[in-house]
C-alpha positions as CSV (number, residue, x, y, z in Angstrom):
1,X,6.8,-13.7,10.1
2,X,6.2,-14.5,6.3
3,X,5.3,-11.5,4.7
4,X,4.8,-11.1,1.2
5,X,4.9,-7.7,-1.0
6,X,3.4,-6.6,-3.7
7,X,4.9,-3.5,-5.6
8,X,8.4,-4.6,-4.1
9,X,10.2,-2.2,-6.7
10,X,8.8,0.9,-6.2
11,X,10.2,3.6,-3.8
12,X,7.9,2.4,-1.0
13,X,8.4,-1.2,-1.6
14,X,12.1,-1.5,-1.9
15,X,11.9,-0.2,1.7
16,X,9.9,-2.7,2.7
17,X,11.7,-5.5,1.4
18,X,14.9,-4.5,3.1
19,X,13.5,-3.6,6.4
20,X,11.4,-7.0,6.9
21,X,14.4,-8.7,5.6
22,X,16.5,-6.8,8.4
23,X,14.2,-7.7,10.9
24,X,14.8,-11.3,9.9
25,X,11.4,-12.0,8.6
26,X,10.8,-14.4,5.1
27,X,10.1,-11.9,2.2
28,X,8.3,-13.0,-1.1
29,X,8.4,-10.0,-3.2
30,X,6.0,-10.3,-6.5
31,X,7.2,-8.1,-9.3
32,X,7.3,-7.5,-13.0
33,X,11.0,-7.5,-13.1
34,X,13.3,-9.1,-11.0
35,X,16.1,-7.3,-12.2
36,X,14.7,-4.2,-10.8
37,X,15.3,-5.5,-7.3
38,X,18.8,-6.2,-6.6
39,X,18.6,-7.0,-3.2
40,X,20.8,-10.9,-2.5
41,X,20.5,-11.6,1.2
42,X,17.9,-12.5,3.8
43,X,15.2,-14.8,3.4
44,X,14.1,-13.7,0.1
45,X,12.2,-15.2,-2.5
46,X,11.4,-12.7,-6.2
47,X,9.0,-14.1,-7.9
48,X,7.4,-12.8,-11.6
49,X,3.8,-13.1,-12.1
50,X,1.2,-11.2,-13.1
51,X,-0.5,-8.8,-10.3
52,X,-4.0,-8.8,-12.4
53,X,-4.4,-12.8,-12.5
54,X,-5.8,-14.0,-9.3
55,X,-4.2,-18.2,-9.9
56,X,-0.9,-16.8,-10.8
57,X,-0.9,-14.9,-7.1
58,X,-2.0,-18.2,-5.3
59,X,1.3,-19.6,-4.6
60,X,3.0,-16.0,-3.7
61,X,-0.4,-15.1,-0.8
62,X,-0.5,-19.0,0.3
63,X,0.4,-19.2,4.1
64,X,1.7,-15.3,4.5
65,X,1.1,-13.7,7.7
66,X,0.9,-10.4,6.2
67,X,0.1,-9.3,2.7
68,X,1.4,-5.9,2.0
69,X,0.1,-4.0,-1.6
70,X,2.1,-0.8,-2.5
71,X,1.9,-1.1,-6.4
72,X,2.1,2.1,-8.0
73,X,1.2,2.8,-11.1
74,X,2.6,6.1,-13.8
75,X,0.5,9.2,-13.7
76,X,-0.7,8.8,-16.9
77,X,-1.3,4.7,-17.0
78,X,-4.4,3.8,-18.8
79,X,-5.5,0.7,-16.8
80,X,-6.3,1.3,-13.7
81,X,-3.6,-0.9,-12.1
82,X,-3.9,-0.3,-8.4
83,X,-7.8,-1.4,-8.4
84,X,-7.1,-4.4,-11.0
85,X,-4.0,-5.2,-8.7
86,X,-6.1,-5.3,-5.8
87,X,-9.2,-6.6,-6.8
88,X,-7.1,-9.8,-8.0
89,X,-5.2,-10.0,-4.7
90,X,-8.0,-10.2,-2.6
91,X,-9.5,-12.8,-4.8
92,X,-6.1,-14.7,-4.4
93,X,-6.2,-14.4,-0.9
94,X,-10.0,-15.9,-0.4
95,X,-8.8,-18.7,-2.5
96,X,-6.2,-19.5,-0.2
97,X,-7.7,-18.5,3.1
98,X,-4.8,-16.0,3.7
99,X,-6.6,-13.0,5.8
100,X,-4.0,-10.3,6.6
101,X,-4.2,-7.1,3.7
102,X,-2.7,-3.8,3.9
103,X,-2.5,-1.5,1.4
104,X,-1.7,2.0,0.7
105,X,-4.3,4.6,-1.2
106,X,-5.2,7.7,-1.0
107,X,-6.6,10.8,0.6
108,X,-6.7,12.9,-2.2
109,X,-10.6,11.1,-3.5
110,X,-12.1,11.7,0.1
111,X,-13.4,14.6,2.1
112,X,-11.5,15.4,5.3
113,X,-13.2,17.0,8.5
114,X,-9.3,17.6,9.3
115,X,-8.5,19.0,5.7
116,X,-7.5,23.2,6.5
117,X,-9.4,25.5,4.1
118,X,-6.4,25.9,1.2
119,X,-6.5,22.0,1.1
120,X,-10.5,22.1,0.9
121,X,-11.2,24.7,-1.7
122,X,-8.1,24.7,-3.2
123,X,-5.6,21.9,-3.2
124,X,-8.1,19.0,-3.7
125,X,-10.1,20.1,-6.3
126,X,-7.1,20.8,-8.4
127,X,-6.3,17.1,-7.3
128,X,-9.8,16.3,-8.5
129,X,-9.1,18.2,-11.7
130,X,-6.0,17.5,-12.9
131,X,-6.0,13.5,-11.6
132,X,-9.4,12.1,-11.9
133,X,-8.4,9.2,-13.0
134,X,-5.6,8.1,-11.0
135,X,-8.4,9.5,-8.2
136,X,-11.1,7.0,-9.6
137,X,-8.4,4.0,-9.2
138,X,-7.8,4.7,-5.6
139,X,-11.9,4.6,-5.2
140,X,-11.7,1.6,-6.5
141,X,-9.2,0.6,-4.7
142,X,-11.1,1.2,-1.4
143,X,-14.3,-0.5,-2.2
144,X,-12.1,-4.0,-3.2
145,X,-10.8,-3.8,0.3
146,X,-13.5,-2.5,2.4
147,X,-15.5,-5.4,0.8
148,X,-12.9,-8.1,0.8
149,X,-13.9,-9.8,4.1
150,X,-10.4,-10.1,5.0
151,X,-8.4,-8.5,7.9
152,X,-7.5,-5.3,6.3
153,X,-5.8,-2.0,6.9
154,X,-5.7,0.9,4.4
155,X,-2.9,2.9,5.2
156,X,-3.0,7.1,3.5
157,X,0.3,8.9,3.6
158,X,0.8,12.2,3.2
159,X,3.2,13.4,0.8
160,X,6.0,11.1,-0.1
161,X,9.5,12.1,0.6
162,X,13.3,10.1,0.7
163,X,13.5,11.5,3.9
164,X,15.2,9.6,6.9
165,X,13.3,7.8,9.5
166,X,11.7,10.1,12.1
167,X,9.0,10.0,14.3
168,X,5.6,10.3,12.6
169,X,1.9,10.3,13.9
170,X,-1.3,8.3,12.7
171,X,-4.9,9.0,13.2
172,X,-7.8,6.3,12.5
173,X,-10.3,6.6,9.9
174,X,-9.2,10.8,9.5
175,X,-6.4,13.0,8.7
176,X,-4.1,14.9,11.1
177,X,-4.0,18.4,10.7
178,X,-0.5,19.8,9.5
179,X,0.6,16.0,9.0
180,X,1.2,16.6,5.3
181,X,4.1,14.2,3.8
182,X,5.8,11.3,5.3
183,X,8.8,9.1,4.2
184,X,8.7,6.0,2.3
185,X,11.0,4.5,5.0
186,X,8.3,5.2,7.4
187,X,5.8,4.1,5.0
188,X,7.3,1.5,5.3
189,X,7.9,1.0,8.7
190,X,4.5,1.3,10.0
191,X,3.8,-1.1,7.0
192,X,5.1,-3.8,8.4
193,X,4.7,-2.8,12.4
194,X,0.6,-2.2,12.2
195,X,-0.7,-3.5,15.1
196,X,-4.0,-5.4,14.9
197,X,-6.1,-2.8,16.3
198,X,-6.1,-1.0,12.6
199,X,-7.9,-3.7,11.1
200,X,-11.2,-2.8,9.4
201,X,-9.7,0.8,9.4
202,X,-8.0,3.4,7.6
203,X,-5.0,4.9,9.5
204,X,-3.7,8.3,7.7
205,X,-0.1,8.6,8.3
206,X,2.4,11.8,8.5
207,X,4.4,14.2,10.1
């Protein structure tokens, strides 16, 4: 399978690249700098360009299998980098007639039937407080998916760890109580393992 990544140097995507590289698929990882991924075997391809122009992202999206976006942005970045990022993905993708999208957002911007009461009248509107704009991104996020037209699949972890791989649980379209945090590693994992059936959904993901 030819996957390619987007956010490949982050703690989520470094995970990524090495466990589709494992598994012996081709890897083109798109990044700011390549010297922030130091990773020299497998069927790997870096390439620089930049995430917000939609013609520089053609070549990278052209013929992939599976597009996976995991850019991450600093708490207190001014553009709003994850909706831009996306936004000019999906028009990449259209362009090229590439259909296969997942990303990872965000729980914190939604209410949750499965959400316990500390998390409802507590833990989320400090969220909503404190990170409205980071919040707003991930929004944004949403809606350039959810209206792409391409065969996507929003994945929202809980809490990100560096824990090992273990098993986790997903739920479509709403949260799982007491499944709080997950691993990037199995972030990852379920990543690049999504089955089909997730497309046109949102699959929260946790332990």
């Amino acid at each position: 399978m030819r996957i390619t990544i987007f956010g490949a140097t982050g703690g989520t995507g470094r995970h990524l690249v090495q466990q589709a590289l494992d598994a012996g698929h081709t890897v083109t990882a798109v990044v700011r700098d390549p010297a922030r991924l130091p990773i020299e075997f497998g069927d790997l391809e870096i390439v620089s360009a930049d995430v917000f122009d939609p013609a520089a992202l053609e070549p990278a999206v052209s013929g992939a299998d599976r597009v996976i976006y995991a850019l991450g942005a600093k708490p207190n970045a001014k553009t709003p980098v994850r909706s831009r990022g996306a936004e000019a993905i999906v028009a990449a993708m259209r362009t090229t007639g590439t259909r296969r999208l997942l990303a990872v957002t965000s729980a914190g911007h939604l209410a949750d039937p499965a959400d316990g009461l500390l998390t409802r009248a507590v833990v989320k509107p400090l969220i909503r407080t404190f990170m409205a704009a980071q919040l707003d991104d991930y929004a944004r996020t949403d809606a350039a998916l959810t209206t792409s037209g391409l065969d996507w699949t929003i994945a929202r972890p809980g809490w990100l760890t560096n824990g090992p791989a273990r098993p986790y649980r997903t739920s479509l379209d709403h949260g799982t109580p007491g499944a709080t945090r997950i691993s990037r590693h199995d972030l990852a994992d379920f990543l690049l393992s999504a089955p089909d059936t997730t497309i046109g959904h949102a699959v929260f993901i946790g332990y």
